[in-house]
N, C-alpha and C positions, 0 to 999 in steps of 0.2 A: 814436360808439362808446359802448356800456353801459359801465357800469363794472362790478365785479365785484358789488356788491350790485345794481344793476338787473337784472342776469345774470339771476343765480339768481332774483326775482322771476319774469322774463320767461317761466323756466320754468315755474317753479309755475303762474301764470296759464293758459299755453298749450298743458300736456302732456295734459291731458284730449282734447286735440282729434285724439291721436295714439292714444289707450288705447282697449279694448274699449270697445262698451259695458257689460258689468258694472262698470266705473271709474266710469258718471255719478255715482254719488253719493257718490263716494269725500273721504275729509275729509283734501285733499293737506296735507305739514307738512316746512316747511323747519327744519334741526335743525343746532344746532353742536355737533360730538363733539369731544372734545377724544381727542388717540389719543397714540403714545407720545412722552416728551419735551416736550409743550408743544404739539408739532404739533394745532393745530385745522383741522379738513375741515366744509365745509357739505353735508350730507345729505339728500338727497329722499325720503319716506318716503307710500306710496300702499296705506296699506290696502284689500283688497279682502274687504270682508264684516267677519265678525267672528273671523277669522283673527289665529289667536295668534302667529306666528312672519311677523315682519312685515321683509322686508329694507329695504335702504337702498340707496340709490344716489349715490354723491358725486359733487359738479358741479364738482367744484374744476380737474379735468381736460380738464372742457368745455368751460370760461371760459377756458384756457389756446388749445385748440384755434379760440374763437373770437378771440382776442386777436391770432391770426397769420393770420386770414382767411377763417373758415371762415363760412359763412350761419348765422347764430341758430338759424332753424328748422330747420335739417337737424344742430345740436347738439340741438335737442330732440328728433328724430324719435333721436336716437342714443342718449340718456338714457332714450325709454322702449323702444326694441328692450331694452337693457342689464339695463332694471325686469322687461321680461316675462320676460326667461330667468331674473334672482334669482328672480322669483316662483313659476315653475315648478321651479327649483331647492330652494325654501322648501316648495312642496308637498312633492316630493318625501321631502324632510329629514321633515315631518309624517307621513309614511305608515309610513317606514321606522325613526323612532326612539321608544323609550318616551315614558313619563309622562318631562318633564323634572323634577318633584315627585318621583321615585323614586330615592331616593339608589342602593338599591343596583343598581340597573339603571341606574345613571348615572357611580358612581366610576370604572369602568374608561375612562371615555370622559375623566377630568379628563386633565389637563395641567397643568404648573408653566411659568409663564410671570416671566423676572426682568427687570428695569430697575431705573435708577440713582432711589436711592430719594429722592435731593434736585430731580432733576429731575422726580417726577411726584408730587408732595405732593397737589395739586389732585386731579388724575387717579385719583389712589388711595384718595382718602376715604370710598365708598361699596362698595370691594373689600374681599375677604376676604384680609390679607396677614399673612406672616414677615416682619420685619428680618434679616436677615443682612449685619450690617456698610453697606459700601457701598449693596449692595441692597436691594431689594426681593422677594419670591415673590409673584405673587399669582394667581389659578388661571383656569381656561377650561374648557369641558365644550366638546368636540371632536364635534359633532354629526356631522359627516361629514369623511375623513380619502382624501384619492386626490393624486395624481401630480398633479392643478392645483392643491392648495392645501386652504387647511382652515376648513372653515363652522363657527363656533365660535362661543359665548356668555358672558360673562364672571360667575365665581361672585363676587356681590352677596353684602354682608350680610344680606339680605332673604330671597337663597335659600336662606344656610348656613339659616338660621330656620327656610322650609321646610323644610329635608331635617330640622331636629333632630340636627343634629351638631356637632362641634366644629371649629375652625380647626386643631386639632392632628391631628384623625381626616384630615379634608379633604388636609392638605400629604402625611401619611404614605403615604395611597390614592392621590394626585395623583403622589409619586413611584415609586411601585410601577408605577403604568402606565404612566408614562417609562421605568423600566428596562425594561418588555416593550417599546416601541419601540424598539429596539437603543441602545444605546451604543459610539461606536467613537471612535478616536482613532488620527489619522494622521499620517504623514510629510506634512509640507508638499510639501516635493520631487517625494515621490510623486503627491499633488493634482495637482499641476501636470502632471506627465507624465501623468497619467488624460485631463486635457484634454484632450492630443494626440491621444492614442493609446486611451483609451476602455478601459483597464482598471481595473477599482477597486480602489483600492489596499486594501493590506493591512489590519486590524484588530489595532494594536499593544500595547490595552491588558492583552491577558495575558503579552506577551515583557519578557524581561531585554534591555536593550537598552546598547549598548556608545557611552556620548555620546564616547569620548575618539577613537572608531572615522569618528565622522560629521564633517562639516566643518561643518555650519552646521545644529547641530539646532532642528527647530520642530515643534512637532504641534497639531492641533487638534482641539478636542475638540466634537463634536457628538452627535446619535442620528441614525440611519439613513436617514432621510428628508431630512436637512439643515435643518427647519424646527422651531425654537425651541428649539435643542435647547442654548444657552449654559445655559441649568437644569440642565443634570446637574452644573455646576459647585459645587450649594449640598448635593450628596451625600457625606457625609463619608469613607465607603467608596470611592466614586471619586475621589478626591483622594489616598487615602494607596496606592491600586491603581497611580495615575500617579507617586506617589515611589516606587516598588516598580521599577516599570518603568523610570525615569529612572537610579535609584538616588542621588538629589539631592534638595536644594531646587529649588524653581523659582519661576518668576514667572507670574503670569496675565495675558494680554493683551485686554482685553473687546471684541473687533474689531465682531461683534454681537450682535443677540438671536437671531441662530439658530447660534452656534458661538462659541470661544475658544482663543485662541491660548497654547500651553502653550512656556514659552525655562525649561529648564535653569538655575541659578545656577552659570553656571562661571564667574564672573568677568568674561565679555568684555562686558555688559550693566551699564550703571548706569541705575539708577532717573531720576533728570529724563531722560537721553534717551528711555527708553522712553514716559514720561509725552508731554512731545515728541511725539514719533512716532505715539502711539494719537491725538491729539488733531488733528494734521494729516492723519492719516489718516480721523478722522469728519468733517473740516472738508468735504475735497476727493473722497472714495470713498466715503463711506456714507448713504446716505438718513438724514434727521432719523428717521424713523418705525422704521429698524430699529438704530439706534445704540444701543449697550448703555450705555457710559459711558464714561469718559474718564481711569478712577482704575485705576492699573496695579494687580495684588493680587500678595500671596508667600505660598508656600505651603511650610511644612514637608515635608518629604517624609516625615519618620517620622511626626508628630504628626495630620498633615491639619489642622493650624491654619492659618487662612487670614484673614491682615488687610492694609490697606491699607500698600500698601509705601513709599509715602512719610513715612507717618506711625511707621510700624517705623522707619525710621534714625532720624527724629528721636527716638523714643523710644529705639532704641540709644545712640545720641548723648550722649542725657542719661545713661543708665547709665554709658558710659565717662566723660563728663566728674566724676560723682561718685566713680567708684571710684577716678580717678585724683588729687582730693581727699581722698579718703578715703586713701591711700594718702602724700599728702603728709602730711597732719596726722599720721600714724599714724608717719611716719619722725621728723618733730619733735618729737613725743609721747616715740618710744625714745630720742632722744639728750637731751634734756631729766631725762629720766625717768631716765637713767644718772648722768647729773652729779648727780641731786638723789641717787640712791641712793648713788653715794660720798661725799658729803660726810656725808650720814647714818652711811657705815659711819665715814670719819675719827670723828666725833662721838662716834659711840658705842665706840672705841677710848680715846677723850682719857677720858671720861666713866668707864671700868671702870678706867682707869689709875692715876685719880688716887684712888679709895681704896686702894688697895692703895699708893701710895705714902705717903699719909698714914697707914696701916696699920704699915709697915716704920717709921716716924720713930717710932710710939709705941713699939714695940718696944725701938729706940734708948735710947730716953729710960727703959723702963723697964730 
């Protein structure tokens, strides 16, 4: 049996023998993407011509499929069916969207895309990104957008260059066109019962809602489509819309990069369980490629200040252990401070006294 690097060779070598012939002269290139989180995929990449919008096809799923029994060449005859419909998909995307060089025939199509911004240091270096705290923002020009998914390119330093715009213009227009893909925020509960029973739940982010009312509140916040939509979380307006609504603080739960999970601060939550919990829950439920992060966040509900909530207690922490310093010192300060001011007022009693007695004696005497 291949191993995994003989694999992906074996294709390269073999898959011409599967392609049109318009592929004979094609210059095949095996390519390692590094995608979200650290996740590296090996990429098969088969330009045909001098065609600019070039797909990829990853093998990493094939090697698995051959690993458990599958014949070599009938993963290769799979890898290029998979090439010809990217490709015919790739035309397609060519006919039907602008200059990709044309910013303004392009913003509407960005996207704000966020990840944990320690976890993709590497991955990030040639993006155009925001910090926000934990996070990362960094953007995608959404070429084509349907019910399978979303054929998307990622905005480069290279391109903001092209377009002659800013990172600031770029994030502002990127979130403008997210708010036009809806933004909603649901009952957990309710998700759940949509499963069953296939109605979609409510859209809660403009109701007053009564948390003392619900037994176990959770909501999650996504856009419409359900796909990438934990970005609406780096919107400062929707953040103070959901303390509005909560009529609380709350906690952020970074479940993925296409949604987040919104818990109230009523108390019944502490911070390491939740941390806990989001962490066993990307361990065991979440694909490495769509895990957002692992750092629970808090959120003001009047403020929309939003920082990492572990790092808030400890930083509480220290406020209370100073004040209550401060507080000590301040009470030994007064009682100190009183002794030293009576013995002063004795002082200066003994002190006024004693001329006026040596005063009265001359008197005497005179």
């Amino acid at each position: 049996m291949m191993n995994r690097k003989e694999f992906y060779e074996y294709v390269k070598d073999n898959v011409k023998e599967y392609l049109p012939e318009s592929y004979r002269d094609a210059e095949i290139k095996l390519q390692e993407v590094e995608k979200n989180n650290g996740l590296k995929l090996t990429g098969i990449t088969i330009p045909n011509g001098d065609q600019r919008i070039v797909p990829r096809v990853y093998l990493d799923s094939f090697y698995l499929e051959y690993v458990i029994g599958k014949d070599v060449d009938s993963c290769v005859g799979d890898v290029v069916d998979m090439y010809i419909e990217a490709q015919d998909k790739a035309e397609f995307i060519k006919m039907g969207v602008p200059d990709i060089f044309d910013y303004e025939k392009m913003k509407e199509k960005l996207q704000v895309r966020i990840c944990d911004q320690e976890w993709n240091e590497e991955r990030l270096a040639d993006k155009v990104i925001m910090e926000h705290g934990d996070f990362a923002a960094y953007y995608a020009v959404n070429l084509e957008e349907n019910g399978e998914g979303i054929s998307s390119i990622p905005v480069t330093i290279s391109l903001m260059n092209e377009w002659g715009v800013s990172a600031e213009q770029i994030q502002a227009d990127a979130m403008t066109a997210d708010r036009k893909r809806g933004v909603t925020l649901m009952d957990m509960n309710e998700i759940i019962k949509s499963m069953i029973f296939g109605e979609e739940p409510e859209n809660l982010l403009n109701e007053k809602m009564d948390m003392e009312a619900m037994e176990k509140p959770m909501f999650c916040l996504t856009n419409k489509a359900k796909m990438n939509g934990a970005s609406l979380l780096l919107q400062e307006d929707i953040r103070k819309q959901i303390g509005e609504c909560l009529g609380s603080d709350y906690f952020v739960i970074p479940s993925s990069i296409h949604e987040v999970l919104i818990l109230p601060d009523n108390g019944i939550f502490q911070v390491p369980e939740l941390n806990a919990m989001v962490k066993e829950v990307n361990e065991t439920q979440v694909e490495r490629e769509e895990q957002l992060s692992d750092k629970v966040q808090f959120c003001d509900g009047k403020t929309a200040v939003m920082e990492n909530a572990e790092r808030r207690e400890a930083r509480l922490e220290k406020v209370k252990e100073a004040e209550k310093a401060e507080t000590k010192a301040a009470s030994k300060g007064g009682i100190h401070g009183r002794l030293e001011k009576a013995k002063a007022e004795i002082k200066a009693k003994e002190i006024n006294k004693a001329p006026k007695d040596k005063a009265k004696n001359l008197a005497e005497v005179l």
